[in-house]
N, C-alpha and C positions, 0 to 999 in steps of 0.2 A: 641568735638561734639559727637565722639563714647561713651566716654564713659556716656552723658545723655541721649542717646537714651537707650544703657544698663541700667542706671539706670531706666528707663523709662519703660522699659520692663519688669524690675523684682519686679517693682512698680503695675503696671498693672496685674502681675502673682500673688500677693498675695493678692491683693485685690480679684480678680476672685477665690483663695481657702476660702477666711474670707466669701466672700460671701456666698460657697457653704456649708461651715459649721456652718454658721446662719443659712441656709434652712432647715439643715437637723433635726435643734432644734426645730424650728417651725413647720413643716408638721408632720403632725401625721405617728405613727409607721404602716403599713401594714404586715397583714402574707403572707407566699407567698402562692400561691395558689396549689393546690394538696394537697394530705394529708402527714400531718407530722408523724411524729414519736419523742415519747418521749420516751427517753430511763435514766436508773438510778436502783439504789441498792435499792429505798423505795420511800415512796411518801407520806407528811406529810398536810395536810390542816389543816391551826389555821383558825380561828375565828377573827374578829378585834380587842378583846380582849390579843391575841396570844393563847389564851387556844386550845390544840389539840381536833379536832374535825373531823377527819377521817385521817388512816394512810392502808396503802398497806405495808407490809415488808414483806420481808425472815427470816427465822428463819433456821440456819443453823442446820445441823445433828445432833443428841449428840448420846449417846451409847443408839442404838436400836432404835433410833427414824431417821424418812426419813426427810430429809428437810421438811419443810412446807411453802407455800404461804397465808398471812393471810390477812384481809381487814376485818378494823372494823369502826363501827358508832359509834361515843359518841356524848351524848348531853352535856350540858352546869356544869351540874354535873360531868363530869370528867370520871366517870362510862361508859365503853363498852356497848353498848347496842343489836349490832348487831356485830354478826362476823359470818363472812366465811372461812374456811379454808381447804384447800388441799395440799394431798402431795402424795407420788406415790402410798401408798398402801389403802388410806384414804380420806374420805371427810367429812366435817360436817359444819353446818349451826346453831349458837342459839341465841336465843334471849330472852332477859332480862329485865323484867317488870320494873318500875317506882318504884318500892319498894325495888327494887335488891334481894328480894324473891324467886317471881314466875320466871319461866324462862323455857322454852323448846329448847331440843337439838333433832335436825334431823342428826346422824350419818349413813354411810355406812365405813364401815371398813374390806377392805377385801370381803370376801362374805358374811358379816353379816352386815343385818341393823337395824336400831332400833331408835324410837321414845320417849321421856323420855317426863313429864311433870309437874310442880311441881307449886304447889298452896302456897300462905304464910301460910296457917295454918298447912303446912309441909304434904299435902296431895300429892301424888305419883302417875305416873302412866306412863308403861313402855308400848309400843306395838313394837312388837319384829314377826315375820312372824315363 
């Protein structure tokens, strides 16, 4: 007799886990509430294609140069078209026509800034304070 109530019980205890682990299949995931934090070394968005289509990295030291933190946009052509990039002595912002031509860069570096701007037919033009 003990031992079918035991079996009985540990019949009943597994049912009650299979239960709770069908639930948890079916009820949709929630985030929890407050703000998260993502934390990581880069951060890659593909496309449903898989094709890269926004990346945030580090770019570590080399000789003479500071770390750098970088974030670029590409479109569906592969081609960067927006970047951002800073690092401790430096900042700069360009962006890159549809031709991969024309393209303007907004640099501060240091205590010098400077505005570059460049046409397809290889026209120029720097503005510098």
């Amino acid at each position: 007799m003990r031992r079918e109530t035991l079996l009985g019980a540990v019949t009943a205890v597994n049912l009650v886990l299979f239960a709770a682990t069908g639930l948890m299949q079916i009820l949709p995931a929630k985030a929890r509430d407050g703000t998260g934090i993502l934390r990581g070394s880069g951060l890659e968005i593909v496309d449903s294609e898989g094709r890269l289509r926004s990346s945030i990295s580090i770019l570590p030291a080399t000789a003479g140069e500071a770390e750098t933190v970088l974030f670029r946009l590409i479109p569906e052509n592969g081609q960067p078209s927006v970047k951002i990039a800073a690092s401790t002595g430096s900042a700069g912002l360009s962006f890159v026509g549809g031709d991969d031509v024309s393209y303007v860069i907004l640099e501060a570096d240091g205590p010098e800034t400077r505005l570059k701007m460049v046409e397809p037919e290889g026209r120029e033009k720097l503005i510098a304070p």
